[in-house]
C-alpha positions as CSV (number, residue, x, y, z in Angstrom):
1,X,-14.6,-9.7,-22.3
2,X,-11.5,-7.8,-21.7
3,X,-11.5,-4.4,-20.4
4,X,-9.7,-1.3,-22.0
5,X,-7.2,-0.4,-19.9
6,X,-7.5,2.4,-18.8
7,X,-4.8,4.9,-18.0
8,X,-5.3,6.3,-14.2
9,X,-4.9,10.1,-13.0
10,X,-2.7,10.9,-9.9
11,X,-6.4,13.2,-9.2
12,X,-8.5,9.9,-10.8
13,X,-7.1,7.6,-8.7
14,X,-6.9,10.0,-5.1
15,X,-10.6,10.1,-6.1
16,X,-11.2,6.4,-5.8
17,X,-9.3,5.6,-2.9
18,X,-10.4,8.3,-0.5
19,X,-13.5,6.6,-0.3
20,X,-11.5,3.6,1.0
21,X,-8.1,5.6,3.1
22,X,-6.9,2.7,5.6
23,X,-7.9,3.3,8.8
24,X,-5.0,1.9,11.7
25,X,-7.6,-1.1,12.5
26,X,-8.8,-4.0,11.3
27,X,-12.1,-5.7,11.9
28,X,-12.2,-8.8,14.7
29,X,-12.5,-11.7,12.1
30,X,-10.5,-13.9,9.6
31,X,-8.0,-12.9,7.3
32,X,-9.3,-12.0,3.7
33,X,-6.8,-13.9,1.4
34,X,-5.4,-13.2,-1.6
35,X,-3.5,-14.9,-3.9
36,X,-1.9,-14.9,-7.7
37,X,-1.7,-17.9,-10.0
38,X,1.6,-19.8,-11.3
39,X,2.3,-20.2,-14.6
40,X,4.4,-21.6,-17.0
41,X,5.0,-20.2,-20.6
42,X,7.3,-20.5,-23.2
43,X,9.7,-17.0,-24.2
44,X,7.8,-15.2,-26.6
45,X,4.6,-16.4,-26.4
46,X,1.5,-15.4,-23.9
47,X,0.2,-15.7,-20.7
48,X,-2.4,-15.3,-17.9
49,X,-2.3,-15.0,-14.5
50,X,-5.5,-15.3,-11.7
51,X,-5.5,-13.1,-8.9
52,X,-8.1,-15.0,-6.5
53,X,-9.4,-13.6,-3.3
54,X,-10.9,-15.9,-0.8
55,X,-11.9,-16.7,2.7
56,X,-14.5,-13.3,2.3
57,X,-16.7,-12.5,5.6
58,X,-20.4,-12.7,4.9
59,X,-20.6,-8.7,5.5
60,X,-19.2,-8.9,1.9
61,X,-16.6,-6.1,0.8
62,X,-17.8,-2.7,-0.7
63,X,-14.0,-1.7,-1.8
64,X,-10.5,-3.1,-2.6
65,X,-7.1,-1.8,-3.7
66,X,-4.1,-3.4,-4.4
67,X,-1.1,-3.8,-6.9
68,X,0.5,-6.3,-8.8
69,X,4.7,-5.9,-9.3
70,X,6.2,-7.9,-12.1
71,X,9.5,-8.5,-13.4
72,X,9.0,-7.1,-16.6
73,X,12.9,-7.5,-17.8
74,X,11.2,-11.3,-18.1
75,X,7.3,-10.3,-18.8
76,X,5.0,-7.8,-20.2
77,X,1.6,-7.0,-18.8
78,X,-0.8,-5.3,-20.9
79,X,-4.5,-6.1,-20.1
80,X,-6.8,-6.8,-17.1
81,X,-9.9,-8.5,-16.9
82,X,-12.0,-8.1,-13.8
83,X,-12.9,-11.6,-12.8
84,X,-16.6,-13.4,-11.9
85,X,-16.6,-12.0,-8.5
86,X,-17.0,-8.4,-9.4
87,X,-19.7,-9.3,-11.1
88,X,-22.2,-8.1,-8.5
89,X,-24.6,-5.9,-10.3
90,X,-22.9,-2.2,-8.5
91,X,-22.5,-1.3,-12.2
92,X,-26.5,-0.8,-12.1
93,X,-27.0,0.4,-8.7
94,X,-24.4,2.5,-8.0
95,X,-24.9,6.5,-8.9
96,X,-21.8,7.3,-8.5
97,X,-20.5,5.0,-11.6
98,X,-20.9,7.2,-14.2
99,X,-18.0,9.7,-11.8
100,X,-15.3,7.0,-10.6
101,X,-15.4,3.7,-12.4
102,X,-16.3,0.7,-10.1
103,X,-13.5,-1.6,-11.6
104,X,-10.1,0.2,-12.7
105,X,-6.4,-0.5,-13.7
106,X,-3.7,1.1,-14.3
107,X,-0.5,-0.9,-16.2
108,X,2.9,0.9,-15.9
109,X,6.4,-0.4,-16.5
110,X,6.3,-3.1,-14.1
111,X,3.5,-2.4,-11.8
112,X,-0.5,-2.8,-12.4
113,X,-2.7,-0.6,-9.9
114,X,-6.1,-2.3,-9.1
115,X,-8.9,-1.0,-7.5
116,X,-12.7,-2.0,-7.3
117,X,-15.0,0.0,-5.0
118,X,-18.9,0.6,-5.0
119,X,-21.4,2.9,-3.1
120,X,-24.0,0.6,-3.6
121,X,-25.9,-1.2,-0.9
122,X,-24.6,-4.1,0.7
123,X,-26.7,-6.5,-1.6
124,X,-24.4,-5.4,-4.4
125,X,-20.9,-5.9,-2.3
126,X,-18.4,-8.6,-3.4
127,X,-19.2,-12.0,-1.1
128,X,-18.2,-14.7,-3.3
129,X,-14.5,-16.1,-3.4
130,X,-12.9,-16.7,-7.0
131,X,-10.9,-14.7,-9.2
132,X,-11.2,-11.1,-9.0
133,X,-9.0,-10.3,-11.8
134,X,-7.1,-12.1,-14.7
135,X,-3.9,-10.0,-15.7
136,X,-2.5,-11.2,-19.5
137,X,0.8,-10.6,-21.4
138,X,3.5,-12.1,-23.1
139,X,7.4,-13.3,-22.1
140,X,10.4,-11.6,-23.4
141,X,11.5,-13.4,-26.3
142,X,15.2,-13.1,-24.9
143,X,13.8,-15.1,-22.0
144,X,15.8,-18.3,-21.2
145,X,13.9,-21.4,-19.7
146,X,13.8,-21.6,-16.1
147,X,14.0,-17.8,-15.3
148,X,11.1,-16.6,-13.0
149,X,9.4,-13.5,-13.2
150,X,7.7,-13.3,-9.9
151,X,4.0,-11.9,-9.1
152,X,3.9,-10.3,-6.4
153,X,1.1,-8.7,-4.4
154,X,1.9,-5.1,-2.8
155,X,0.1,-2.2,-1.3
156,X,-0.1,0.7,-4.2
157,X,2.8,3.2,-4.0
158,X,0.6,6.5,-3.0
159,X,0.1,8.5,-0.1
160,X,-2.3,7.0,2.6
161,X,-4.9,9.9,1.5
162,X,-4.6,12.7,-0.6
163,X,-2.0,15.3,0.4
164,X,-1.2,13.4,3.2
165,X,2.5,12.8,2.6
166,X,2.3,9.4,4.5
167,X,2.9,6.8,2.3
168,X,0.5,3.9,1.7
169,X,1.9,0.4,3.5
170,X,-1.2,-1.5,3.4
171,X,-3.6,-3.0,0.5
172,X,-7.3,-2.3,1.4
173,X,-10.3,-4.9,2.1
174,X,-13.2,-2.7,3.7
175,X,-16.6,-2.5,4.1
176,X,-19.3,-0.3,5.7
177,X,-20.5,-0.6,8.9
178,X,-23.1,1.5,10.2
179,X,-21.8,4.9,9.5
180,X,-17.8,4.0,9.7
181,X,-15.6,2.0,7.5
182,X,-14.3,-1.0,8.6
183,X,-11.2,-3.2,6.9
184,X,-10.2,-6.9,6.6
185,X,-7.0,-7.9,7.8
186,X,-5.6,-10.0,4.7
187,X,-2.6,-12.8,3.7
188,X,-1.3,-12.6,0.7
189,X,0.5,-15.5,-1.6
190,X,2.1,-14.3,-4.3
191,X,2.6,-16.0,-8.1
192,X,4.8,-16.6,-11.0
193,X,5.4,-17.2,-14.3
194,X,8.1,-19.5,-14.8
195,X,9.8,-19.5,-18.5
196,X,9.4,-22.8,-20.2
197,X,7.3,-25.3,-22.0
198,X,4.0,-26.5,-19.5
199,X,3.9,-29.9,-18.0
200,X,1.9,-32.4,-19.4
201,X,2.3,-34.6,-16.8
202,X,2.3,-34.6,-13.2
203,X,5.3,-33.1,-11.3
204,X,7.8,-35.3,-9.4
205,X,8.8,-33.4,-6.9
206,X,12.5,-32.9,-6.4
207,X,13.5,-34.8,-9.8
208,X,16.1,-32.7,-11.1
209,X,17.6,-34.4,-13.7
210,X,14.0,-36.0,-14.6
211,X,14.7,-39.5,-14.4
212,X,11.8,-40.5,-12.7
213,X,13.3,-40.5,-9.5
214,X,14.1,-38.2,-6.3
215,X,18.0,-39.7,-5.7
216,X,21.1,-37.9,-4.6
217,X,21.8,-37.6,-8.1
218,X,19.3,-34.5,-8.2
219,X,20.8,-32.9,-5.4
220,X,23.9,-33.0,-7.6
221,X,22.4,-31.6,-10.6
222,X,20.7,-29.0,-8.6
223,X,23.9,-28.0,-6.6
224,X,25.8,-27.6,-9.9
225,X,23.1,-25.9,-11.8
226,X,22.9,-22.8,-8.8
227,X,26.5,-22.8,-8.9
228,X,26.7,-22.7,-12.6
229,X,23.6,-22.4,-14.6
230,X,25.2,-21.4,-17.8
231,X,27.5,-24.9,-17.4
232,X,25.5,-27.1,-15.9
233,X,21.3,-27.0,-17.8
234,X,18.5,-28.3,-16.5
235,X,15.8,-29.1,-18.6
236,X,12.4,-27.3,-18.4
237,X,10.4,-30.4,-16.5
238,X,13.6,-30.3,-14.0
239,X,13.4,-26.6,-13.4
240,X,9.7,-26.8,-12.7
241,X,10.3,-30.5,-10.3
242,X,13.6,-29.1,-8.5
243,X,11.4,-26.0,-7.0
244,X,10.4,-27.2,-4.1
245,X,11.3,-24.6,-1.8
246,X,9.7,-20.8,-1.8
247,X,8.2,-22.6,-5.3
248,X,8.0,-19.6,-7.6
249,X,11.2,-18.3,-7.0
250,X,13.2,-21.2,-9.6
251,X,16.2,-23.7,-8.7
252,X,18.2,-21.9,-5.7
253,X,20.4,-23.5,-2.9
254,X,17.3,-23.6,-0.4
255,X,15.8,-26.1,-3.0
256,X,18.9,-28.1,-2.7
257,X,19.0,-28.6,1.0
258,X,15.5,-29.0,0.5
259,X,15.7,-32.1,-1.6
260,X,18.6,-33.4,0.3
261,X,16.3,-33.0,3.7
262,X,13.7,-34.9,1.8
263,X,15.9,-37.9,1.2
264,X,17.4,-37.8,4.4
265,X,13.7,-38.3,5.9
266,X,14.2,-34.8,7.6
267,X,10.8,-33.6,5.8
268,X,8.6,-35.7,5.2
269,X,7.2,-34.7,1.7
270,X,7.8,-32.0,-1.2
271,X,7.6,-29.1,-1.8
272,X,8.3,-27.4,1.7
């Protein structure tokens, strides 16, 4: 069931963070980490997007924060769905829900602001890796095939607590403990949406020119196309097998030493 979205307050959103300001530490255990999906879809037409969050300590995670940039001269975002692991049954528990909404989004130009954050006990904290939100729009229609419009995961542009005038560098993972708030150090992999027509099959990795083959003939293709893409097309299968390096980011020069590396035997498999 989608959400509506729902349009955040500078004084909304101060109210839900300052229950999870970033402290300078970071609790003594694994990395949280969290990632966006990749996707491809054609110009004009739609598109969704994961954002997973994995590797979660047993304590669980009473609050979370984050933003999603986008490219949106290539993509529009205009819903969010909170994902299965929200799902923890605060909605019910928590007393302050009816004040500050547990799960909330706010979509601007190119940014989406996320936060989920619960005073609930700990039996209602989020302890379960999966998706944690689903974001859903459409490509421009002036899009050409093999642009990228990168996801990427960033710490929401605000101060690090109300007033403070210090701005916010970090997203926020955190949980109680005892009377103190602790928070998760994190990694974070960012996604894509890459314009073009989905594979059907599987990917060859480093098959430019889609002959069913990684040959020096690709490096060529791949060398002309980032010298001149306008001149020198690639067609959507060979955009999506030719990224092989920083995959997300489309066909760039990296890719091409990349491929050439490959067949030298200086990696031993793609992508990098």
């Amino acid at each position: 069931m989608k959400l509506k979205n729902i349009i955040v307050t500078g004084v909304m959103l101060s109210a839900m963070i300052s229950t999870v300001a970033v402290s300078s530490g970071f609790a003594d255990t694994q990395k949280i980490t969290i990632s966006a999906g990749k996707e491809t879809a054609e110009a004009g037409k739609s598109f969704s997007v994961d954002i997973s969050i994995s590797d979660i300590q047993p304590t669980g995670m009473n609050a979370c924060e984050f933003a999603i940039q986008y490219d949106s001269s290539i993509i529009s975002i205009d819903s969010v769905e909170k994902g299965s692991i929200t799902n923890t049954g605060a909605d019910t528990k928590d007393t302050t829900a009816s004040d500050v909404l547990i799960f909330d989004s706010e979509i601007s130009e190119d940014t989406v602001n996320v936060v989920w954050t619960t005073g609930a006990d700990s039996d209602y904290w989020i302890k379960d890796s999966g998706i944690f939100c689903t974001v859903s729009g459409k490509v421009s229609s002036s899009a050409s095939n093999g642009d990228v419009a990168l996801i990427k995961l960033i710490p929401i542009a605000r101060d690090t607590n109300p007033d403070s005038g210090k701005a916010n560098d970090k997203m926020v993972f955190s949980y109680i403990d005892g009377d103190s708030k602790a928070y998760y150090d994190y990694s974070v992999s960012d996604g894509s949406v890459t314009v073009g027509k989905a594979s059907s099959g599987n990917i060859l990795w480093g098959d430019v020119n889609v002959d069913g083959k990684v040959e020096i003939a690709d490096v060529v293709s791949a060398s002309a196309y980032v010298g001149d893409s306008g001149n020198n097309a690639i067609e959507t299968q060979g955009l999506i097998n030719g990224d092989v390096q920083n995959n997300g980011d489309g066909i760039t020069s990296g890719d091409v030493l990349a491929i050439q590396q490959y067949l030298a035997n200086i990696v031993a498999v793609l992508p990098v």
